[in-house]
C-alpha positions as CSV (number, residue, x, y, z in Angstrom):
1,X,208.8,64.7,-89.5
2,X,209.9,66.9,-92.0
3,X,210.1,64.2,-94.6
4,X,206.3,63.3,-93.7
5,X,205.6,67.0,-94.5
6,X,207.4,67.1,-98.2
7,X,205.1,63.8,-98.7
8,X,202.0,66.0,-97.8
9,X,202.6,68.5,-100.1
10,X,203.7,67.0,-102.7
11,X,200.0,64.9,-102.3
12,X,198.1,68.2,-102.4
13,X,199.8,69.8,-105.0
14,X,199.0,66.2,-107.3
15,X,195.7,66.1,-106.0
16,X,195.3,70.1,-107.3
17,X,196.9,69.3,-110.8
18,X,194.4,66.4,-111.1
19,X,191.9,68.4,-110.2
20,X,192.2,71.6,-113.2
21,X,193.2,68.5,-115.3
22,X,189.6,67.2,-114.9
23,X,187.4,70.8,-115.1
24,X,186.3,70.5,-118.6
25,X,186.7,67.1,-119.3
26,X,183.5,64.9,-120.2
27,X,182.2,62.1,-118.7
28,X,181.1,59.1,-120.6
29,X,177.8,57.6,-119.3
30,X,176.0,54.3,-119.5
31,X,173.2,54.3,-122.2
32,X,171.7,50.9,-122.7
33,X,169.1,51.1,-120.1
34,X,167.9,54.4,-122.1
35,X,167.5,52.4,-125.2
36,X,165.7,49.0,-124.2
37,X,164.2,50.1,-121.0
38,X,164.7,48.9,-117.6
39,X,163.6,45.3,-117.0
40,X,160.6,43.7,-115.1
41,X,162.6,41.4,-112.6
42,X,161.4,38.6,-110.4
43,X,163.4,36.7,-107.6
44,X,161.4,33.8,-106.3
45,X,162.6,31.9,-102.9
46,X,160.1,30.0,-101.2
47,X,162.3,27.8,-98.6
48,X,166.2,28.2,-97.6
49,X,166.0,31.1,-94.6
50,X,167.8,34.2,-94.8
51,X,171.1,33.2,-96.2
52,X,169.6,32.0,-98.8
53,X,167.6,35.5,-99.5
54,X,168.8,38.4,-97.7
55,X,171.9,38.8,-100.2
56,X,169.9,38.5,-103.4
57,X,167.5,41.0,-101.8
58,X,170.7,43.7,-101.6
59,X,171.0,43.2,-105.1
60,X,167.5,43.4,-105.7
61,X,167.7,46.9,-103.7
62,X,170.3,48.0,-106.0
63,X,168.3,47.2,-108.9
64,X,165.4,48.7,-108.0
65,X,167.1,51.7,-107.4
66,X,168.5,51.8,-111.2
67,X,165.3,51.7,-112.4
68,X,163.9,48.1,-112.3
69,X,161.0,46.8,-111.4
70,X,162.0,44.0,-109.2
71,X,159.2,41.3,-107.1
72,X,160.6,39.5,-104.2
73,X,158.0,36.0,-104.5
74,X,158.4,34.3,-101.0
75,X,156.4,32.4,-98.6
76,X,154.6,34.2,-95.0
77,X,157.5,33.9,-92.9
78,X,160.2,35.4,-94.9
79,X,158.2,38.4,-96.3
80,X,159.4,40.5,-93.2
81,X,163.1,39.9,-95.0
82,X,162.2,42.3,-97.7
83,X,161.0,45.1,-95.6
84,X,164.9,45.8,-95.2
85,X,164.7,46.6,-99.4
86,X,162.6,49.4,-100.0
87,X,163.1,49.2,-103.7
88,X,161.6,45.6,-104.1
89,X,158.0,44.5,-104.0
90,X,157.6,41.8,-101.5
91,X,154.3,39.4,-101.9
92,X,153.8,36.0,-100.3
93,X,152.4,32.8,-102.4
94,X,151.3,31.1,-99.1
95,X,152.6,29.3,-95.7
96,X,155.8,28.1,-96.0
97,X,156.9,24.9,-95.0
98,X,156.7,24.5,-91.0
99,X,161.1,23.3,-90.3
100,X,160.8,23.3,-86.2
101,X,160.9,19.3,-86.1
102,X,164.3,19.3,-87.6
103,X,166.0,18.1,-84.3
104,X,164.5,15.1,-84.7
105,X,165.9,14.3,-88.2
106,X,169.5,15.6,-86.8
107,X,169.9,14.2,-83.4
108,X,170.6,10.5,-84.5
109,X,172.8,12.4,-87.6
110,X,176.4,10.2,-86.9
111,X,177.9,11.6,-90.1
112,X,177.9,8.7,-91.9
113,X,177.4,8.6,-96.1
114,X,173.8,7.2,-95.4
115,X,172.9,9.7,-92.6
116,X,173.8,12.8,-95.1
117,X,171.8,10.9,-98.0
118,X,168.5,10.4,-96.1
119,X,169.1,13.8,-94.6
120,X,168.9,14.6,-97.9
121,X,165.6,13.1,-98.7
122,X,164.1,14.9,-95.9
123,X,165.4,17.9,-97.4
124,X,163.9,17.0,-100.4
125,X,161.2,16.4,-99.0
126,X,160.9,20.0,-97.5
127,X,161.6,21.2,-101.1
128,X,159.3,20.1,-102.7
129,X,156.0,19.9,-99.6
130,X,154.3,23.0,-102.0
131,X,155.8,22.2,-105.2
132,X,152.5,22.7,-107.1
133,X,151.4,25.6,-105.8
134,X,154.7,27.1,-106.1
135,X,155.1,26.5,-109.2
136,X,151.4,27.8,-110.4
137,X,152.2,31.2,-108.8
138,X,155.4,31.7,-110.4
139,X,154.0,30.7,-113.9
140,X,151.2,32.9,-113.2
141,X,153.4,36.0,-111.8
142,X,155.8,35.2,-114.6
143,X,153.1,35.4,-117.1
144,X,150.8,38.4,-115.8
145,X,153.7,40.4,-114.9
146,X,155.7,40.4,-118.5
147,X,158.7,39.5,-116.3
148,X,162.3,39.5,-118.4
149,X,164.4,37.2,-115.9
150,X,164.0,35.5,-113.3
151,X,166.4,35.2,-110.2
152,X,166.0,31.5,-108.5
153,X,167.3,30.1,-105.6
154,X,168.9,26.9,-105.8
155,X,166.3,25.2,-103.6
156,X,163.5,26.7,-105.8
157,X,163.0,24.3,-109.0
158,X,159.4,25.8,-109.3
159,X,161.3,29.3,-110.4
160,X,163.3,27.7,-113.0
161,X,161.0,25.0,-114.4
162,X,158.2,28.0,-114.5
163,X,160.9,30.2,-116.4
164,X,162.0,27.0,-119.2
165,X,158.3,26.8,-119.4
166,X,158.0,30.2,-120.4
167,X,161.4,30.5,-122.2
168,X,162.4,33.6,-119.6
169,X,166.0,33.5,-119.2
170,X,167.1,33.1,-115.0
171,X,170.0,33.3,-112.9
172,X,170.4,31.0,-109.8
173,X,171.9,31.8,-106.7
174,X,173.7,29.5,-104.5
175,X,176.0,30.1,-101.4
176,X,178.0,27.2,-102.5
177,X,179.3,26.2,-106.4
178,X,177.6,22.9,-106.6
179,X,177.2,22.5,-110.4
180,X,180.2,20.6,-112.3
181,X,181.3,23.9,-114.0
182,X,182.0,25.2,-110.6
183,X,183.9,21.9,-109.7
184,X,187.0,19.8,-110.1
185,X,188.4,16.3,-109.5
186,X,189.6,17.1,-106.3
187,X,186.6,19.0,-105.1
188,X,183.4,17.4,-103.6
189,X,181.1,19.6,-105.0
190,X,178.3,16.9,-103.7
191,X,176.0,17.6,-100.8
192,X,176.6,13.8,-99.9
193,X,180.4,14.3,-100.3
194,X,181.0,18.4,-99.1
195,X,181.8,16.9,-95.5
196,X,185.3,17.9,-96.7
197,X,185.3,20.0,-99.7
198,X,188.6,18.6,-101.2
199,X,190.3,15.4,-101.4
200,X,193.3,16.9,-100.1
201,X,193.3,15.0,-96.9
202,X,190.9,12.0,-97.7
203,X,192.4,8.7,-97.9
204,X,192.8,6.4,-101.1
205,X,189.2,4.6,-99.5
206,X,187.1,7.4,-98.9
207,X,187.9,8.4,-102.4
208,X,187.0,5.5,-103.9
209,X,183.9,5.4,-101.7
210,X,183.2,8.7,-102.9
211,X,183.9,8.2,-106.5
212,X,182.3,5.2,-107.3
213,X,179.9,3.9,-104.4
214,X,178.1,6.9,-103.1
215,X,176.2,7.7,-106.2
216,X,175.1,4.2,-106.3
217,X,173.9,4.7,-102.5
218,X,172.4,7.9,-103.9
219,X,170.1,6.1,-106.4
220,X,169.1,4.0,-104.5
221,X,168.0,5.9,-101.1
222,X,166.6,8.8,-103.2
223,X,165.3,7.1,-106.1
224,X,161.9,7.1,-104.8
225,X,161.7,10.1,-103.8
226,X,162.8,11.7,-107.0
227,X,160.7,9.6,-108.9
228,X,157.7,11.0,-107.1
229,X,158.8,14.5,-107.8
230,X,158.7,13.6,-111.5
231,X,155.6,11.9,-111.8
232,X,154.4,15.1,-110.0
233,X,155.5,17.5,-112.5
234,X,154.5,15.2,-114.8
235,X,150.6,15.5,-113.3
236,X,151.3,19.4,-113.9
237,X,151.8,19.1,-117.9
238,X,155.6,19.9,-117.2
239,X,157.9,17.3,-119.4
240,X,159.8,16.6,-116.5
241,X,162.9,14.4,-116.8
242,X,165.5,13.1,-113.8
243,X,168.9,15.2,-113.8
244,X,170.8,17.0,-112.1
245,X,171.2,20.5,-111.5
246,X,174.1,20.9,-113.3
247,X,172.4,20.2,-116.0
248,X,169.5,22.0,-115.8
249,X,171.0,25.1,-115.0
250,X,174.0,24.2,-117.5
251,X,173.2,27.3,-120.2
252,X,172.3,29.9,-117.0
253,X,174.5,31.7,-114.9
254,X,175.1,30.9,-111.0
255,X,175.5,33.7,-108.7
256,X,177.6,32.4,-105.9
257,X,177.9,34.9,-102.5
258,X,181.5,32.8,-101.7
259,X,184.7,33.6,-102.4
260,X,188.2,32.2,-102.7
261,X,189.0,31.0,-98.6
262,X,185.6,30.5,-98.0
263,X,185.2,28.1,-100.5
264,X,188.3,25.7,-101.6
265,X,189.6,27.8,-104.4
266,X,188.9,25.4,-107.9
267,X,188.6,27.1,-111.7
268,X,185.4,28.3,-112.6
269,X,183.2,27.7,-115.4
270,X,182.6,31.2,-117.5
271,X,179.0,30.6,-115.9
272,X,179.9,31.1,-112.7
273,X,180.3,34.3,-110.9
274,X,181.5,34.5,-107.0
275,X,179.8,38.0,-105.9
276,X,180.7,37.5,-101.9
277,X,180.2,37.9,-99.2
278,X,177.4,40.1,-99.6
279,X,177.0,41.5,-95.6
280,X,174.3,43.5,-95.4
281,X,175.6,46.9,-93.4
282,X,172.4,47.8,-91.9
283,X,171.5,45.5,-89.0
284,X,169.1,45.7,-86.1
285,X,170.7,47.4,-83.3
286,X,170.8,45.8,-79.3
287,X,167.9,45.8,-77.4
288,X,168.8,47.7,-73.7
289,X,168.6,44.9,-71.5
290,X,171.2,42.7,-74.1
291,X,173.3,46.1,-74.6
292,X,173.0,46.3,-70.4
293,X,174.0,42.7,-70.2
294,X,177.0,42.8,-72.9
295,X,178.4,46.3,-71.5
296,X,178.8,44.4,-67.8
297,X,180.9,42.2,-69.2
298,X,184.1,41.5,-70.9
299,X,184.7,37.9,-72.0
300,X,181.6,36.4,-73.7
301,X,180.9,33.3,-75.5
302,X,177.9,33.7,-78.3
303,X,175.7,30.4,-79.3
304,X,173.3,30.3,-82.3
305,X,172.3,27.6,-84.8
306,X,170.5,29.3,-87.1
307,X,167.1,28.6,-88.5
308,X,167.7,24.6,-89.1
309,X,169.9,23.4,-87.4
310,X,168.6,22.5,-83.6
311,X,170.6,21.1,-81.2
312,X,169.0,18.1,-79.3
313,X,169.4,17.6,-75.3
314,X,172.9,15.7,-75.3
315,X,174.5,18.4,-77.5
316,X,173.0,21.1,-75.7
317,X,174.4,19.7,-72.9
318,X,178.4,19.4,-73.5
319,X,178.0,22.9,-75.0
320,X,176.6,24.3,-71.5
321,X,179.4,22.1,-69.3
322,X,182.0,23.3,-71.5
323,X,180.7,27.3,-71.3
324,X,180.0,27.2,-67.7
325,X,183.3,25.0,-66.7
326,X,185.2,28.0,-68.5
327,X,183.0,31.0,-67.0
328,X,184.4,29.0,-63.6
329,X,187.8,28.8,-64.9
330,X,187.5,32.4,-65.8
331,X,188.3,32.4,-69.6
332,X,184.4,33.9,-70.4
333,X,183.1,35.6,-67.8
334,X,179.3,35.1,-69.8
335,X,177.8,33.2,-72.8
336,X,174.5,35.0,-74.6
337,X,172.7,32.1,-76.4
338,X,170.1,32.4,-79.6
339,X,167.9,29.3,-79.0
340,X,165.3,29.4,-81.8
341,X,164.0,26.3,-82.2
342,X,165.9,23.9,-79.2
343,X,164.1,26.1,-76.3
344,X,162.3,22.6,-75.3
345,X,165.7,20.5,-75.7
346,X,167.2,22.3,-72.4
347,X,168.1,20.2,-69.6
348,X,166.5,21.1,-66.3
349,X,169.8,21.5,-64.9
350,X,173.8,21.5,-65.6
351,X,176.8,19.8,-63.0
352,X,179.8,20.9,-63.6
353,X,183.1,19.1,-62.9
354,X,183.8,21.5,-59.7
355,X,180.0,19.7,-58.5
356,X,178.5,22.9,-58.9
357,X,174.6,22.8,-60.1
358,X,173.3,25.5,-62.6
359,X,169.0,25.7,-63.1
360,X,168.9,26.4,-66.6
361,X,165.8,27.9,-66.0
362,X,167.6,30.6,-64.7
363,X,169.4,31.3,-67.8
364,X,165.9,31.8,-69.8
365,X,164.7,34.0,-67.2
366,X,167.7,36.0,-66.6
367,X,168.5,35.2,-62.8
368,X,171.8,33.7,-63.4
369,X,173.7,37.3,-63.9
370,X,176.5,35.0,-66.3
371,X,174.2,33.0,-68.5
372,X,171.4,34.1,-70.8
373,X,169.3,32.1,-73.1
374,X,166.7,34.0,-74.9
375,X,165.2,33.3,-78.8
376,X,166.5,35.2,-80.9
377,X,168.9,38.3,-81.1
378,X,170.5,40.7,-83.0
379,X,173.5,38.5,-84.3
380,X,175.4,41.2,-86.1
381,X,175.3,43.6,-83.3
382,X,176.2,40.7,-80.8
383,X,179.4,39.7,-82.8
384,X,180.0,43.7,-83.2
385,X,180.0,44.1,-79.9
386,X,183.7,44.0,-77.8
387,X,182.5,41.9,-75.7
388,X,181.8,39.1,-77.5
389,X,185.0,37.3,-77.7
390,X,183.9,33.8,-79.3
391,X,180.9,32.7,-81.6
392,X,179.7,28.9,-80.9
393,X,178.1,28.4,-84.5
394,X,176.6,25.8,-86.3
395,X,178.8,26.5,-89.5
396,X,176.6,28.0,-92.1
397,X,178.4,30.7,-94.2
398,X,176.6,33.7,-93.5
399,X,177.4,33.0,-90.2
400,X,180.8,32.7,-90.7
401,X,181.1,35.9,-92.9
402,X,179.4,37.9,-90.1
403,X,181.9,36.4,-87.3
404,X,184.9,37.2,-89.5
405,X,184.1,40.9,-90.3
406,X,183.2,41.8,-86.5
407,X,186.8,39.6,-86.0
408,X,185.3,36.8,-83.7
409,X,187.0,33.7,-83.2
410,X,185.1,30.2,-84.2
411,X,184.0,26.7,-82.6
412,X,182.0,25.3,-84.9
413,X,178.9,22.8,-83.7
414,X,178.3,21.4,-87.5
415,X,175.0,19.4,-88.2
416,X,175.1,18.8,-92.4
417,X,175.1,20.3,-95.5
418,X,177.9,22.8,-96.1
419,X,178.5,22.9,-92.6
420,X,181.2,19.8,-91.8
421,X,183.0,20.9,-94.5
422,X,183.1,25.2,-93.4
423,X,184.0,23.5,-90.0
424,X,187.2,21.8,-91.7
425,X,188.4,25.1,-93.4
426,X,187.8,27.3,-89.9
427,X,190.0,24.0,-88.1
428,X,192.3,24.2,-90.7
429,X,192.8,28.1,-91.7
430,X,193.8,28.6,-87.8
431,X,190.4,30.4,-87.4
432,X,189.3,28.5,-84.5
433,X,187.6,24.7,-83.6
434,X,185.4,22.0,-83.9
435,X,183.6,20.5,-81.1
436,X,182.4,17.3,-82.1
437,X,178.9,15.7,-80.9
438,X,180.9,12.5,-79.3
439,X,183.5,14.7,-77.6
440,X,183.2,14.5,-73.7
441,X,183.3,17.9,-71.5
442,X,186.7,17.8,-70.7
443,X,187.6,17.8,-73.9
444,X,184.7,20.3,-74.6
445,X,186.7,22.3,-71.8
446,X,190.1,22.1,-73.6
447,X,189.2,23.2,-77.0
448,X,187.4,25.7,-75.3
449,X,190.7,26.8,-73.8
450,X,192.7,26.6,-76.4
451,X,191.1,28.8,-78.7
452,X,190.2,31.1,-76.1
453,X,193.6,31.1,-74.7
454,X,195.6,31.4,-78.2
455,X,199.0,30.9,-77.0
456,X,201.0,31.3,-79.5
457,X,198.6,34.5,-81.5
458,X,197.9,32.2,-84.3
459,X,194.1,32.3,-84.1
460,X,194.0,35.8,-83.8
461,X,196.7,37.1,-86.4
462,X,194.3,34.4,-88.8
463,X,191.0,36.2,-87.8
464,X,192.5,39.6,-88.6
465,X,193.7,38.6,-92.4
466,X,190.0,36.8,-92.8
467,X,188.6,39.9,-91.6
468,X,190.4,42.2,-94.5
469,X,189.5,39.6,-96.6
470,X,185.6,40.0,-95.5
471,X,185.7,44.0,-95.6
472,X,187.7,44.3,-98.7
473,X,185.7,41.8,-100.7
474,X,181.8,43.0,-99.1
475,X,182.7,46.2,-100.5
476,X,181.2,45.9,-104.3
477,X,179.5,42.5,-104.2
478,X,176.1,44.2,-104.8
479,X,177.4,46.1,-107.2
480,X,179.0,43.3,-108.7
481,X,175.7,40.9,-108.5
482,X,173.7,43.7,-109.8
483,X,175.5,44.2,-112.6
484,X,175.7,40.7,-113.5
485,X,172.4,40.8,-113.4
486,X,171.4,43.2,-116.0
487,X,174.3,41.7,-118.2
488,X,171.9,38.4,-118.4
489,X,168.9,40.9,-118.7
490,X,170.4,42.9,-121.7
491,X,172.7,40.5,-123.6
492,X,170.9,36.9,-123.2
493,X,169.7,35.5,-126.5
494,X,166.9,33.0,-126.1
495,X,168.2,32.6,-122.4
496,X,171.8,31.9,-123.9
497,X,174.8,33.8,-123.1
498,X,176.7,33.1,-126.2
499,X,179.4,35.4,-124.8
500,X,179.8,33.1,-122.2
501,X,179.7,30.0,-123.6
502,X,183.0,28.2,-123.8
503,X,184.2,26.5,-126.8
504,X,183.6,22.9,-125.4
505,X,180.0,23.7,-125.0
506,X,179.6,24.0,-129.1
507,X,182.1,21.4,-129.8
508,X,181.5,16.9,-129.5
509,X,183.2,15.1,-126.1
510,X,185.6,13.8,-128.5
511,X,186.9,16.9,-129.6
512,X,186.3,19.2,-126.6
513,X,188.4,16.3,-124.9
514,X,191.1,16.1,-127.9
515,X,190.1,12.4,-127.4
516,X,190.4,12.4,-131.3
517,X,194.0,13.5,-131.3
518,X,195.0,10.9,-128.2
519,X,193.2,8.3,-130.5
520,X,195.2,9.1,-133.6
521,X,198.4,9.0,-131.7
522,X,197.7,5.9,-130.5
523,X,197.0,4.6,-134.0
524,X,200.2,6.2,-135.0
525,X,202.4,4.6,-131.9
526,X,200.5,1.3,-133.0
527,X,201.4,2.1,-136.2
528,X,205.2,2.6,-135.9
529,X,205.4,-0.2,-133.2
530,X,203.9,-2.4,-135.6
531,X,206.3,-0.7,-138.7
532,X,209.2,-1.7,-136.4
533,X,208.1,-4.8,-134.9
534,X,207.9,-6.3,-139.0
535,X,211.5,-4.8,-139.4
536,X,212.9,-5.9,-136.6
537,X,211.4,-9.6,-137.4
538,X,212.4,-9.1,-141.5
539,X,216.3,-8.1,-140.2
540,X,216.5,-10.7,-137.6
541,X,215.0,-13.6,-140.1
542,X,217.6,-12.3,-142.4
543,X,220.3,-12.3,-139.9
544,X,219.3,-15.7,-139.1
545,X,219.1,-16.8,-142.9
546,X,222.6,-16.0,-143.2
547,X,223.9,-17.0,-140.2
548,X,222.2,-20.6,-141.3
549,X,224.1,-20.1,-145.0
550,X,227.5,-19.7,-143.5
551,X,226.9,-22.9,-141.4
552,X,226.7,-24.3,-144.1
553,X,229.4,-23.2,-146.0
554,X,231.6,-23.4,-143.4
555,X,230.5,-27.2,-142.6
556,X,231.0,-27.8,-146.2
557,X,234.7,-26.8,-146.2
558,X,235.2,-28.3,-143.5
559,X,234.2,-31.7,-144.5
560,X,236.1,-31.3,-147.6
């Protein structure tokens, strides 16, 4: 105690000396913004969901609030994000695109190489459904507006082909490094390929598949598609070419709200910048009757799929055996689930093993005191709550972030995208499970169990380091991002970095890739093979000469 005591003291007394040390001491202060002027700002998402925008909109909050005149450019639906950001503008270019039907583009989804590609088309397809108008609002807000830089979403090639247009430098932001200088041999930076993000565990054939076939399948199942998009832009006066985002977005920097655990750690390009997670810390609070329902009881199980991925009928299904088989076993005593979009996927009714029949109706209109199914709620404040002991997820990292700050175990329900491969590094990091669309209950039942259960404190000790990990790093991502930011705003030249830019970028393959210097050594191992090769054959023919000569002699004495 009394040693505890000396420690206090001796804290004070330092904390006093700092103190007097500081009284008269200046401060230096930022003056760049006083001597170009704060910057007219413009962050353009038309199509992703909140993941995609709510994080950029923090930093757009903290921009606005030093001084810039930022423009959130969305589509109807989304505008209600920006009301959370009272220091950016929010204004709508139109209806966005209508993403309901998605069930019936994911409920044949097998995971096959070919399922993710014409996935992918559809996705495309969702893209690019306003392309035109799109991009004539952002050229015209762009233009009108005297914006500086632009911030795009990955999804949103109107934003950056309206910005090369107009030679306005951009930023893009991404929840996932996809571009090559956020990549590495061993990392499937591909949406194709991101089932697993590494080829750690792959074998030699999927790597080879991955390597050298599946771009070929790419080609040739999106070809079309991307030729369309081309002839459109095209039609629009844009000089459109086919290439990938790397690189288009190859001289601009990448915002990336990931971090090291969340994303398999790789080197990054000097254009790439993780600022995550970015967690918003304000959230909608519990409505009474889900605060009623969480506070009576202790062990529940939380389900939501987000905005686009919608369980069908068969997966909804195991998921509501596998809950209601372990409210009867008594591991949950309740599940809470977020339908969105799959309201009209229910079954009429569940039987579980112990032949007991559940009216799923029920559920929706709260007569079944154990299971709820409503639309939508309040996801941060579910997983905050202590109730909520597991989150059934469809694997999308925001999702993830928000279950690892409130400390919530994991099963992840992954449809495509990022999501197979997030599902791997939950599995792997101990974090919690997956539950696959082919598994049967019983084995719905047991993983259910086993993360629930936790026997050996594993899970848990794993969810309380990815938890510090969550709140250390959420801390001064805004500040980071908007700082980032205004370093692009007030250093760019022409929409270059040249701070940034890496030797290679100024420098030929050859070079950058010391293929020159692996190419003269190779001359100069030919070189000295060749050198030694003649002497070895100019020693040996001597050898032989002389050998031959004292043949001879010898025979020649011999005869004699």
């Amino acid at each position: 105690m009394i040693k505890y005591i000396k420690n206090a003291v001796l804290l004070l007394a330092a904390s006093l000396i700092l103190q007097q040390a500081s009284v008269g001491a200046a401060e230096l202060e930022p003056t760049f913004q006083q001597k170009h002027a704060s910057k007219n700002i413009a962050f353009f998402a038309p199509f992703g969901g909140a993941s995609h925008m709510n994080w950029v909109l923090s930093i757009g909050n903290e921009l606005g609030m030093r001084g810039h005149n930022i423009t959130f450019l969305t589509v109807d639906e989304f505008t209600k994000l920006g009301r959370s950001s009272p220091y950016v503008n929010t204004m709508s270019v139109g209806q966005g695109v209508d993403v309901s039907g998605t069930a019936q583009y994911t409920k044949d989804l097998k995971g096959t190489t070919i399922d993710t590609i014409k996935f992918m088309g559809k996705g495309f397809e969702y893209m690019y459904a306003n392309f035109e108008r799109d991009f004539k609002a952002a050229k015209e807000f762009f233009e009108s507006n005297n914006i500086d830089l632009a911030i795009c979403d990955h999804f949103s090639d109107a934003c950056y082909t309206a910005a090369d247009l107009l030679h306005i430098p951009y930023v893009v932001t991404s929840t996932l490094s996809i571009t090559n200088d956020g990549g590495a041999t061993y990392i499937n930076n591909k949406l194709t390929t991101m089932t697993d993000f590494t080829t750690e565990f792959q074998p030699f054939a999927t790597r080879f598949v991955g390597k050298f076939f599946v771009p070929m399948m790419e080609l040739y199942y999106l070809l079309p598609t991307l030729n369309q998009v081309t002839d459109r832009k095209r039609a629009l006066g844009i000089p459109a070419k086919m290439q990938e985002p790397s690189e288009t977005w190859k001289n601009s920097l990448k915002l990336i709200n990931s971090l090291n655990g969340f994303s398999a750690p790789r080197p990054l390009g000097p254009l790439v910048e993780y600022v995550g997670p970015i967690i918003s810390k304000t959230y909608q609070p519990l409505t009474e009757d889900l605060k009623e329902y969480l506070d009576s009881h202790e062990r529940v199980a939380y389900v939501a799929f987000g905005q686009m991925a919608t369980p069908v009928e068969k997966d909804i299904y195991l998921i509501l055996s596998g809950l209601l088989e372990s409210i009867e076993q008594g591991r949950l005593d309740g599940f809470l689930w977020a339908s969105v979009h799959a309201a009209g996927y229910f079954p009429d009714t569940i039987t579980t093993s112990s032949n007991t029949t559940y009216n799923v109706q029920d559920m929706f209109n709260q007569r079944n005191p154990h299971a709820r199914v409503i639309k939508w709620a309040p996801q941060t404040a579910v997983l905050q709550h202590p109730s909520t002991r597991l989150f059934v997820s469809h694997g999308g990292l925001g999702s993830w972030y928000e279950s690892m700050y409130s400390g919530t175990r994991m099963v992840m329900f992954p449809f495509f995208g990022d999501q197979p491969g997030n599902a791997l590094l939950i599995e792997r990091g101990k974090l919690g499970g997956i539950l696959k669309n082919d598994f049967t209950v019983p084995q719905a039942v047991e993983l259910l169990r086993r993360i629930l259960d936790d026997e050996d404190g594993e899970i848990a000790k794993n969810v309380d380091k990815y938890q510090a990990l969550v709140q250390i790093h959420s801390r001064h991502g805004v500040a980071k991002g908007a700082d980032l930011i205004e370093e692009v705003a007030y250093t760019h030249e022409d929409g270059l970095l040249k701070h940034r830019q890496s030797a290679d970028q100024r420098m030929g393959y050859v070079k950058s890739h010391d293929l020159d210097l692996y190419g003269a050594l190779l001359v100069v191992v030919g070189l000295g093979l060749w050198f030694t090769t003649a002497i070895v054959k100019h020693v040996a023919l001597h050898l032989k000469s002389t050998s031959t000569e004292k043949t001879q002699y010898y025979r020649q004495h011999i005869h004699d």
